[in-house]
C-alpha positions as CSV (number, residue, x, y, z in Angstrom):
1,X,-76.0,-20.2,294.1
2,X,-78.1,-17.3,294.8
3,X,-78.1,-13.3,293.5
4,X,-80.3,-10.3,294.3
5,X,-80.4,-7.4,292.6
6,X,-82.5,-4.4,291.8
7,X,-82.0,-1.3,289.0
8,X,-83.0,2.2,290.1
9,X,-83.1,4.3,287.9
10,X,-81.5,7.9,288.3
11,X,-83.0,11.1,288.9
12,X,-84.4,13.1,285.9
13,X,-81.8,15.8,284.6
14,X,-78.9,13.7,286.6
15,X,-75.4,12.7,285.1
16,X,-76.3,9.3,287.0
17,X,-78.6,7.2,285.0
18,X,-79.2,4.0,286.7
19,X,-77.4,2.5,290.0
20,X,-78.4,-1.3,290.0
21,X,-76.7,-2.6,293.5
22,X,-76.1,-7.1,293.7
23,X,-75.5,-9.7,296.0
24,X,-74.4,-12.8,295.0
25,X,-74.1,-16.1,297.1
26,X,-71.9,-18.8,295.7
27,X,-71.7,-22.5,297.1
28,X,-68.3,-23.9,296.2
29,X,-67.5,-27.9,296.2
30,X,-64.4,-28.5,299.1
31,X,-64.2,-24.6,299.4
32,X,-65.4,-22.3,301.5
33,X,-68.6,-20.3,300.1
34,X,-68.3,-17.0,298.3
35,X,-70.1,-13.8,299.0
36,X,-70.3,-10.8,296.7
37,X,-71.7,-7.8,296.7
38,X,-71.0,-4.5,294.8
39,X,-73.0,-2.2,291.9
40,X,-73.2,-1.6,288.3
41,X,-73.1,2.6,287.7
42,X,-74.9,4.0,284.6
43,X,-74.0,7.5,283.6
44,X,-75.6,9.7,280.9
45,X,-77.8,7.6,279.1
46,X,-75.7,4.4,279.6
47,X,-72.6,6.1,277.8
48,X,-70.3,5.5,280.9
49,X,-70.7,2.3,282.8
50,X,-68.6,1.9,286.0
51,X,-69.1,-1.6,288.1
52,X,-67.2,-3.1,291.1
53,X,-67.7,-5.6,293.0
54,X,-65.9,-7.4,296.6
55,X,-65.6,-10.9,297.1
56,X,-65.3,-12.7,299.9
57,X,-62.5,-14.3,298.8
58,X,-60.4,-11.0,299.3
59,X,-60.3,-9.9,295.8
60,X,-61.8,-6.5,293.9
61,X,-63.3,-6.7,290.4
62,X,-63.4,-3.1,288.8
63,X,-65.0,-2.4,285.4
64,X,-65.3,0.2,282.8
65,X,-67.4,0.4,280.0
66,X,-69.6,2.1,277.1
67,X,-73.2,1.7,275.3
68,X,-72.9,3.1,271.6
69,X,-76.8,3.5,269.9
70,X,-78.2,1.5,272.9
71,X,-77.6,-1.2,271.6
72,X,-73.7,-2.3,271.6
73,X,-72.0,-2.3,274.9
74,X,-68.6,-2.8,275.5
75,X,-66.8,-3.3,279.0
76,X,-63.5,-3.7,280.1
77,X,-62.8,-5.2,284.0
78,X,-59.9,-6.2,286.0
79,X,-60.2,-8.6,289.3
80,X,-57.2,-9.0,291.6
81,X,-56.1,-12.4,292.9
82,X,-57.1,-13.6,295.8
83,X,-54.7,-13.5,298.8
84,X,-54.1,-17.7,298.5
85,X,-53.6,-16.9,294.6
86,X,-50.9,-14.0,294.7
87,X,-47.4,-15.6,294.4
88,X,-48.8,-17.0,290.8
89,X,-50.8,-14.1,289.1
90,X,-51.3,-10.3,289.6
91,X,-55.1,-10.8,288.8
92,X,-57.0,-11.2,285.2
93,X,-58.5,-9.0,282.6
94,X,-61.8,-9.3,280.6
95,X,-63.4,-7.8,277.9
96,X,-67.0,-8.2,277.3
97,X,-69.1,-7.6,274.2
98,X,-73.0,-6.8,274.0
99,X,-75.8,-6.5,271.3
100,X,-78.8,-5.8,272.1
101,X,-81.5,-7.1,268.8
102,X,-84.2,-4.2,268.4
C-alpha cells in the first residue's frame, strides 16, 4: 500500500479553507490492485467538510462533515458498490467521530 497527499491551505478572506488532494495505491491478495484518488474540502474554518473519492474498482465514496471548537469533527460518507457487488448491496454508510486533545 502506498498514499500521497498534500494540504493547501486556502486563500486568506476565502470561504475555502484548505483543499488537501490524495492518491492511494492498494495491493490486494488474488485481486486486482486498487487505485484511488480524490480530495478532502475544508470550508470556513473547518465548519464544512466535503470529501470524495474514485476507486478503481468503479465505486464513488462521498462525505460530509463538521468541526465544532476545532476540536470535535464529525463526518458522515456513503460509497457505492462496486459493479461485481451490485445485485447484493446498494453501497454502505459510515459515520466517523474525531477529538482532537489540546
Amino acid at each position: 500500500m502506498a498514499s500521497a497527499g498534500y494540504r493547501f491551505a486556502g486563500g486568506e478572506g476565502s470561504a475555502l479553507s484548505a483543499i488537501e488532494p490524495k492518491a492511494v495505491y492498494r495491493g490486494v491478495e488474488n485481486y486486482r490492485d486498487i487505485f484511488d484518488a480524490g480530495a478532502n474540502l475544508e470550508f470556513f474554518g473547518s465548519r464544512l467538510l466535503l470529501s470524495g473519492m474514485y476507486h478503481s474498482t468503479n465505486s464513488v465514496t462521498l462525505g460530509a462533515g463538521t468541526t465544532y471548537k476545532n476540536q470535535l469533527s464529525i463526518l458522515v460518507q456513503y460509497t457505492t458498490n462496486t459493479s461485481d457487488l451490485q445485485n447484493y448491496s446498494n453501497g454502505e454508510a459510515e459515520i466517523s467521530l474525531r477529538y482532537s486533545f489540546k
